[in-house]
VOBA-1610 file (N, C-alpha, C; in pm, whole numbers, padded with zeros to 5 digits, always signed):
BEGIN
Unk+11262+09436+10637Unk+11200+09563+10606Unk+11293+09679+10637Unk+11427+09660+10674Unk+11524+09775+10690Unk+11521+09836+10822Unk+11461+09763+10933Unk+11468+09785+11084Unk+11637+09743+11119Unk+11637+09801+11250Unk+11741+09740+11317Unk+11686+09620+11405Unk+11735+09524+11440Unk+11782+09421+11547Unk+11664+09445+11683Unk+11684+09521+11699Unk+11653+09581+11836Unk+11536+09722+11821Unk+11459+09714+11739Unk+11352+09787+11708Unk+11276+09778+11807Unk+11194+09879+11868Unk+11075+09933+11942Unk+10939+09953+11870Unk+10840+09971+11890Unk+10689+09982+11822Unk+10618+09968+11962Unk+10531+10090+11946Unk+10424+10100+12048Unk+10294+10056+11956Unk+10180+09980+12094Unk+10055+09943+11982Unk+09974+09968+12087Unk+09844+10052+12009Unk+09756+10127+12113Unk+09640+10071+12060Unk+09513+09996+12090Unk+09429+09977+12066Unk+09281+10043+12153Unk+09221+10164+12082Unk+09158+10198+12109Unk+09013+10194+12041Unk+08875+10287+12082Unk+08750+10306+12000Unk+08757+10381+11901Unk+08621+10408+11852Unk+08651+10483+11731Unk+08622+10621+11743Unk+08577+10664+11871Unk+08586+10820+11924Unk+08739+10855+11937Unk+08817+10729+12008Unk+08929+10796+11987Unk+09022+10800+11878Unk+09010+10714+11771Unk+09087+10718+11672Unk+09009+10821+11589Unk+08905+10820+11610Unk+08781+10940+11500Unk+08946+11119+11550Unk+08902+11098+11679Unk+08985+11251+11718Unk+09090+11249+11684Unk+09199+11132+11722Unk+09362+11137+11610Unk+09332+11128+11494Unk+09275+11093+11445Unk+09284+11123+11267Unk+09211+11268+11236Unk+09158+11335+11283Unk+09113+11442+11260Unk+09234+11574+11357Unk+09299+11538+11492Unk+09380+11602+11491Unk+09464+11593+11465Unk+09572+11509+11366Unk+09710+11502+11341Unk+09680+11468+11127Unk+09536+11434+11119Unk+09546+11414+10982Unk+09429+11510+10886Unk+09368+11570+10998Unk+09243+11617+10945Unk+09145+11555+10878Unk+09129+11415+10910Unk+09014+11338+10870Unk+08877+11349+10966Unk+08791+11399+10946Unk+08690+11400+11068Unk+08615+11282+11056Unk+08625+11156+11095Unk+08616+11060+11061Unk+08674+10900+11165Unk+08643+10848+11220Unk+08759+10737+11227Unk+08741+10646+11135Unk+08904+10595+11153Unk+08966+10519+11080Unk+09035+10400+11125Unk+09056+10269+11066Unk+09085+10192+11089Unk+09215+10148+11151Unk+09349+10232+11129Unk+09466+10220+11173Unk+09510+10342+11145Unk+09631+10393+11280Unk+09697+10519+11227Unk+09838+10501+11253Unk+09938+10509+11199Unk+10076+10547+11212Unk+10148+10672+11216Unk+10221+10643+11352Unk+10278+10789+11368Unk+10457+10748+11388Unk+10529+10819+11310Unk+10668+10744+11289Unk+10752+10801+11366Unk+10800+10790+11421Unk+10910+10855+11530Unk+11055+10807+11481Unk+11054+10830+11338Unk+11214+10821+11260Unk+11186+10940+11132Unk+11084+11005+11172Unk+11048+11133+11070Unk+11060+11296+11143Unk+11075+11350+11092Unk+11100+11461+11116Unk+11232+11549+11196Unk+11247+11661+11310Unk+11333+11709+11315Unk+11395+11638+11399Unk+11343+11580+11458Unk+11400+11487+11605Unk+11412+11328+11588Unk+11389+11289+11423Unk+11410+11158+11393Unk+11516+11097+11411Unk+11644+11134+11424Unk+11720+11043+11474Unk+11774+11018+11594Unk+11693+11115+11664Unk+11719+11064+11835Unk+11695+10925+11927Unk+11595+10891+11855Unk+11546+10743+11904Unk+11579+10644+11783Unk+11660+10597+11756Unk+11681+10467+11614Unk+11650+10349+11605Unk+11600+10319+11743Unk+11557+10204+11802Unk+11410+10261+11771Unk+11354+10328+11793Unk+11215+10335+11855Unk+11163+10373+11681Unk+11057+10298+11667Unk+11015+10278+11468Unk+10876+10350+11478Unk+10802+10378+11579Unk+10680+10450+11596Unk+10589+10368+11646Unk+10454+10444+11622Unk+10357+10420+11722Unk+10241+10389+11601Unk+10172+10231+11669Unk+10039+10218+11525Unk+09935+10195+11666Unk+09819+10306+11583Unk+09702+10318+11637Unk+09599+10208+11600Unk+09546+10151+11675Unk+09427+10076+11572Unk+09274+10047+11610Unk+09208+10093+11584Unk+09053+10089+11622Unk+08991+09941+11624Unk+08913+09906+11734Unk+08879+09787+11728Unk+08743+09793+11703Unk+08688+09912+11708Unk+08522+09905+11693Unk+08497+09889+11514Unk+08623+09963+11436Unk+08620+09954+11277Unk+08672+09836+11220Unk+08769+09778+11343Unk+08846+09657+11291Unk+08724+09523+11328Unk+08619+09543+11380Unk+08532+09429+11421Unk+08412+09464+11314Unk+08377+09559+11312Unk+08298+09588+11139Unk+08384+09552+11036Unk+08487+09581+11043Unk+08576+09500+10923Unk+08598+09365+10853Unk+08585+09342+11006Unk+08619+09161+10984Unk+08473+09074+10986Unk+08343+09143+11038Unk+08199+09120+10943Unk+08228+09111+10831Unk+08235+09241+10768Unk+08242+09249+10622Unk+08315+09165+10574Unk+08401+09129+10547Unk+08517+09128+10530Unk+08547+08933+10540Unk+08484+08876+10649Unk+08476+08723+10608Unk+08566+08735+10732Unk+08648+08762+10799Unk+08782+08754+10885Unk+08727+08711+11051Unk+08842+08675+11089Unk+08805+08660+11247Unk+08838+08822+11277Unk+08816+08828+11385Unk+08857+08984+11518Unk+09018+08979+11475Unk+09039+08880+11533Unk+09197+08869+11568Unk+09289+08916+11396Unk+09223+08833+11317Unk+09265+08826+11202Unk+09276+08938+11108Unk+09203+09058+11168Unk+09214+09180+11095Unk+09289+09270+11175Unk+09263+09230+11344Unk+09376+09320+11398Unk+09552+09264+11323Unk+09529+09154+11339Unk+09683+09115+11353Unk+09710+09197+11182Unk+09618+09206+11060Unk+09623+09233+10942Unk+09635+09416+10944Unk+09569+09460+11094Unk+09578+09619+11033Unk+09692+09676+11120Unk+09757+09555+11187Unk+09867+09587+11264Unk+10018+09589+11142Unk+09998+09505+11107Unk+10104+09495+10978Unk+10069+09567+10896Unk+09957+09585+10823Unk+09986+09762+10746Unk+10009+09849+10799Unk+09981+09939+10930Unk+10067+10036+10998Unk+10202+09971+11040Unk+10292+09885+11045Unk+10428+09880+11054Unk+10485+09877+10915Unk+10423+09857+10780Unk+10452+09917+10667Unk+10450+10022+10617Unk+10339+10118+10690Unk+10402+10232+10711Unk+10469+10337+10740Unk+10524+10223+10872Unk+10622+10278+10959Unk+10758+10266+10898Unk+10789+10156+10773Unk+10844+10189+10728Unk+10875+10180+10565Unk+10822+10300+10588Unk+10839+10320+10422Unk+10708+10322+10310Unk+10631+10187+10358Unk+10583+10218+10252Unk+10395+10288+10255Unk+10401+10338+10165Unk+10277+10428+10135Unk+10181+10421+10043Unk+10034+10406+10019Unk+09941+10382+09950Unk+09884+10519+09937Unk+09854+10638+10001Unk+09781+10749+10044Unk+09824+10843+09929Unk+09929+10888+09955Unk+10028+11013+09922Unk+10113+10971+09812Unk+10110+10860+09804Unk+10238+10810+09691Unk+10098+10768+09536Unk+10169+10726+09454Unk+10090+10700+09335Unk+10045+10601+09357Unk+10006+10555+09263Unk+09951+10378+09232Unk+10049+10275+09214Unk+10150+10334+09187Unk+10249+10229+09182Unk+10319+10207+09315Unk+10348+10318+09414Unk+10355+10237+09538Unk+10238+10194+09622Unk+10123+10198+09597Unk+10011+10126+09656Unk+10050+10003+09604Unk+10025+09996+09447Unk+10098+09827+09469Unk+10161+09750+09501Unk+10285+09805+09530Unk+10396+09763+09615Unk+10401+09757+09754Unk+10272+09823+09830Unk+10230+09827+09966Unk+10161+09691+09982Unk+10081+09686+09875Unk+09974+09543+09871Unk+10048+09448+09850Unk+10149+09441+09752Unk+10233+09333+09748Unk+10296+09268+09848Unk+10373+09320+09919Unk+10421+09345+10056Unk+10323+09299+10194Unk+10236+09358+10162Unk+10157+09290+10295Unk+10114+09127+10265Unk+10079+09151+10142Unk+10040+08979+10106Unk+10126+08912+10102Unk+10243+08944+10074Unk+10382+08857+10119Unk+10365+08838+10232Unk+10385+08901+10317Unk+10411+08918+10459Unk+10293+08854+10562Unk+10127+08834+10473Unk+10030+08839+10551Unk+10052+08617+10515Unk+10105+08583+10421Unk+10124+08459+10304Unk+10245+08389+10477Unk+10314+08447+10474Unk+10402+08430+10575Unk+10368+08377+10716Unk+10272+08487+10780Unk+10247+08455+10866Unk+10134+08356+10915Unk+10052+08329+10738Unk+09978+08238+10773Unk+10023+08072+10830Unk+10135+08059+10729Unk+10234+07980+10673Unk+10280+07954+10851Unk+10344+08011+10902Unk+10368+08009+11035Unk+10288+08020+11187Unk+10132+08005+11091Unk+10037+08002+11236Unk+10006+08136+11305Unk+09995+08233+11235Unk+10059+08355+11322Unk+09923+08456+11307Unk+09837+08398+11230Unk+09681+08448+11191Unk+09586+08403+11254Unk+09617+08317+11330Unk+09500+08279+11439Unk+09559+08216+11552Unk+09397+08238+11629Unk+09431+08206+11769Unk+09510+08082+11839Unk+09588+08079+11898Unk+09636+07953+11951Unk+09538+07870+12012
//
């Protein structure tokens, strides 16, 4: 995915009061949301840390309604909404970009999600 070797990623798993307040103060969603990425290789001070790829937020109270809905174990949607915020961390975008990189976001994770099934990496030991 165009990391270095020696990449950093912080992972914060919090409720949905607190992801409700980061997405409403850094995105203006009044709302929570299921995962948030914050990139620390963007902006004015992005190349101070080259190691360090950012920070993914992820709600477990939306990620456990999720994975109701959704047919999934707990684990199986965290480990799933953990890898779409490190695709956003780098690079790629569904939100802001058209439809054609949403597809290429989806593509990508299902590669990637195909992978880790393949290697045991979707459920619990």
């Amino acid at each position: 995915m165009g990391c270095p070797d020696e990449t950093e990623l912080s992972i914060t798993i919090v409720g949905d009061r607190t992801i409700h307040r980061l997405n409403h103060e850094y995105l203006g969603k009044d709302r929570p949301t299921n995962v948030i990425s914050f990139s620390l290789q963007e902006g004015e001070f992005g190349d101070l840390t080259p190691h360090a790829l950012g920070d993914v937020v992820i709600s477990a109270d939306t990620a456990a309604k999720e994975a109701q809905i959704g047919n999934w174990t707990g684990y199986e949607r965290l480990i799933f909404l953990l890898l779409h915020g490190i695709l956003h961390l780098t690079g790629y975008d569904h939100e802001r970009s058209g439809e054609t990189e949403a597809v290429r976001m989806e593509r990508k994770e299902q590669e990637i999600w195909k992978l880790l099934q393949k290697e045991g990496l979707t459920a619990l030991p």
